[in-house]
C-alpha positions, 0 to 999 in steps of 0.5 A, spaced: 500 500 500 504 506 497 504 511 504 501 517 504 506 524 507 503 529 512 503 534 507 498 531 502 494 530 509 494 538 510 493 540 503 486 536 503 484 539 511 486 546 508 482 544 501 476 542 507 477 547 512 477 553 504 470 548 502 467 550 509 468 557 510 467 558 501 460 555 501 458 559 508 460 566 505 458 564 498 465 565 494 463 561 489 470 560 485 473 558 493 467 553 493 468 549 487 476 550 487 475 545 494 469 541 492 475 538 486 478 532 489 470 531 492 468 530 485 475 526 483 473 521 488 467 520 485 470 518 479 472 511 483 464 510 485 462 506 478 469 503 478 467 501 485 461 498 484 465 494 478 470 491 481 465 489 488 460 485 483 465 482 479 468 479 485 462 477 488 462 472 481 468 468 486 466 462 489 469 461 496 468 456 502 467 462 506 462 467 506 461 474 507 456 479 507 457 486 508 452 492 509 454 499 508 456 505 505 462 508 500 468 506 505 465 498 505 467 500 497 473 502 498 472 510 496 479 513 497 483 507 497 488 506 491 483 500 489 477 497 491 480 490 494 484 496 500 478 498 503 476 495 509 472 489 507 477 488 502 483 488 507 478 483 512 477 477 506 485 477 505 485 476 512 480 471 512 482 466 507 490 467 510 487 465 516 482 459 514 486 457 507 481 458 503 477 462 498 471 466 501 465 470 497 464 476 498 457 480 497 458 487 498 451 489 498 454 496 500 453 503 496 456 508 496 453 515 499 448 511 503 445 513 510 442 508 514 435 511 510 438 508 503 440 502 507 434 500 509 430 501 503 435 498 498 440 494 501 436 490 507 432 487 501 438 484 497 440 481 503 434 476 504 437 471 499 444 472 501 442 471 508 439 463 506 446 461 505 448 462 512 454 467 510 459 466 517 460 474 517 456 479 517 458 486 517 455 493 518 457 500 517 453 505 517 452 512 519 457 516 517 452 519 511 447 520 517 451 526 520 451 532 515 443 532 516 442 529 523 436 527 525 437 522 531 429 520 530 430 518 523 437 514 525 434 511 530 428 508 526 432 507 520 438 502 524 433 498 528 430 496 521 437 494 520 439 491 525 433 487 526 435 484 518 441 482 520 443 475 523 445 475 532 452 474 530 452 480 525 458 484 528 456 493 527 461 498 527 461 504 531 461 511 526 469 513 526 471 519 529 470 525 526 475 530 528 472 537 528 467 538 535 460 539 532 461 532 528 463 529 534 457 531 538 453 528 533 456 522 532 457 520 540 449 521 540 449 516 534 454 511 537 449 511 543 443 509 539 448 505 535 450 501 543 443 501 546 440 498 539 445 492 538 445 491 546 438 490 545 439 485 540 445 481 543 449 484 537 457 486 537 458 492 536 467 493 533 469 499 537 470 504 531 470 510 534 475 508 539 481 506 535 479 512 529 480 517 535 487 514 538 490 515 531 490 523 533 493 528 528 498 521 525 491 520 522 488 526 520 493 528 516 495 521 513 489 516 514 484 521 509 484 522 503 484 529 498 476 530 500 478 529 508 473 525 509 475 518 506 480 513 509 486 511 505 489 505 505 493 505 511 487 508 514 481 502 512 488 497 514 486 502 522 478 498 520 479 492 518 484 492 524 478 493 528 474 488 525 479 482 524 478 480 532 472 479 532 472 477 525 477 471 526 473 469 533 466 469 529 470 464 524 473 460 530 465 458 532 464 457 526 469 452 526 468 449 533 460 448 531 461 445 524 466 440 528 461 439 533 456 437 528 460 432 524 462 429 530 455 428 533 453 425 526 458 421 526 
């Protein structure tokens, strides 16, 4: 994964910081200057969405589903297989020597309102061959026009469609005060809807926020909001223990199956 300076980091916080005080005193020109590595990267979405359903064609001896949003895609990595979903699949076919299938049901720019409406009814078929990994990650979408009653309805839908042993991640941290109030607010209903439901949630928001200003200025892309490489490698990095232990049950519970038949 080719690495990031600090500098490229600045640049993309100082194009965010010159987009937000642009569009607030209505400098037109200041606006779409900093809006350009914004439209850049949604450049990647068709390719994304390319390379995910192409991958999906890949027949495995494990499988995975994965709802979400742009950084299940992989929007600001050097390529799709970088984001955080891709970086847990190589993980688990080192770890289970052998292939896995991947469906990425995750779109990018969705709330949990668009997860609800257009990903939870693709994963009805999925889910009947019993996938050993489920994740979720979304939210993030959700801060800019926040409404904690809005999420709240949207995450219990998804939640309430995903199997007991889904694993749910916490929103990322954002950074900047008035995101972070917002996305504490999130990230409770996010526990209180999963602890009811006896989900487990993968403490993202923790691991985001100890990355401190290393991470800001070399874990984000241009647009300053995306992960890069080594920022979705912070991702599946939270992922991977609990994915490696959902794999584990697996493993113990089809042993225990075979023996009994036997």
């Amino acid at each position: 994964m080719p690495p990031v300076h600090p500098f490229r980091g600045l640049v993309a916080l100082g194009t965010v910081v010159l987009g937000t005080v642009a569009r607030r005193l209505g400098w037109q020109q200041a606006a779409e200057f900093a809006n350009r590595p914004v439209m850049a990267l949604s450049d990647q979405q068709p390719v994304t969405a390319d390379w995910w359903r192409a991958r999906r064609k890949t027949p495995g001896d494990v499988f995975i589903i994965a709802l979400g949003d742009s950084t299940a895609q992989g929007i600001g990595a050097s390529r799709p297989g970088y984001s955080y979903v891709g970086q847990v699949v190589d993980r688990m076919e080192a770890y289970t020597a052998a292939p896995v299938h991947v469906t990425n049901l995750a779109v990018s720019g969705a709330t949990t309102t668009l997860c609800a409406r257009d990903q939870l009814p693709r994963l009805v078929n999925p889910l009947t061959k019993d996938p050993e990994v489920v994740t979720v990650a979304i939210g993030a979408n959700d801060i800019a026009q926040w409404d904690p009653v809005v999420f709240h309805r949207n995450l219990s839908e998804i939640l309430d469609a995903v199997p007991d042993h889904a694993l749910v991640a916490e929103l990322p941290c954002f950074f900047t005060p008035r995101a972070q109030r917002r996305v504490r607010t999130a990230n409770r209903i996010l526990h209180t809807l999963a602890a009811a439901r006896g989900l487990t949630v993968v403490p993202l928001h923790a691991a985001t926020r100890a990355r401190g200003i290393r991470g800001i200025l070399t874990e984000f892309a241009v647009d300053g909001f995306h992960p890069t490489d080594s920022g979705y490698t912070v991702w599946a990095d939270t992922f991977w223990p609990y994915v490696r232990a959902r794999i584990d049950a697996t493993t113990r519970a089809r042993s225990s199956a075979e023996e009994h038949a036997g």
